[in-house]
Steps between C-alpha positions, in 0.01 A plus 500: 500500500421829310123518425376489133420886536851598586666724269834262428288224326480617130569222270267161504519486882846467497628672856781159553441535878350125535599167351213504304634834340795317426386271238298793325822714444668190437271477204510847399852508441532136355291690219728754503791311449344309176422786355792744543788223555402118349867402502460485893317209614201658747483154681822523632412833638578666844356811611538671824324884622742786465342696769233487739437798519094486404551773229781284312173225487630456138897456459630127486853423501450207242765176393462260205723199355606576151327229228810407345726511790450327867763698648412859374193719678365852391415711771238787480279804700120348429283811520135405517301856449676475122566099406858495451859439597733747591862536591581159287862298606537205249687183491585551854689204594289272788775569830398899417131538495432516894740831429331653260187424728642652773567789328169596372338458863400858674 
């Protein structure tokens, strides 16, 4: 695990290299989600790395279950260093999200 002086570690901590990372960028981007997108439901939330390479520290690939329907997701880029969603898909229908997960892996 990367030390705490290591140059990829620039928001909160938050290097998602460790389980315990995990649940920090978790939070980050349930915040995220509230903010930018409150008609997707942030605990019904699945987010995945899109790289591991250690200078990509910050981009999630990011899915959430639509509020008002059980069967639709949105699918977004999280990027850490600026607090937002990127590269949006909306009411993807459930059998398609792993695809449009797929797709935004490096």
């Amino acid at each position: 695990m990367p030390k705490n002086d290591d140059p990829y570690i620039r928001l909160n901590g938050i290097q998602g290299d460790s389980l315990e990372d995990y649940s920090t960028v978790f939070a980050e981007i349930q915040k995220i989600l509230k903010k930018d997108v409150p008609q997707y439901d942030p605990q019904h939330m699945y987010i995945e790395k899109q790289s591991f390479h250690p200078d990509d520290w910050y981009l999630w690939s990011v899915a959430a279950r639509k509020r008002s329907d059980p069967d639709k997701y949105g699918v977004w880029t999280a990027n850490l260093s600026l607090s937002g969603l990127y590269n949006g898909h909306y009411d993807v229908p459930v059998t398609e999200v792993t695809g449009f997960l797929n797709e935004k892996r490096r």
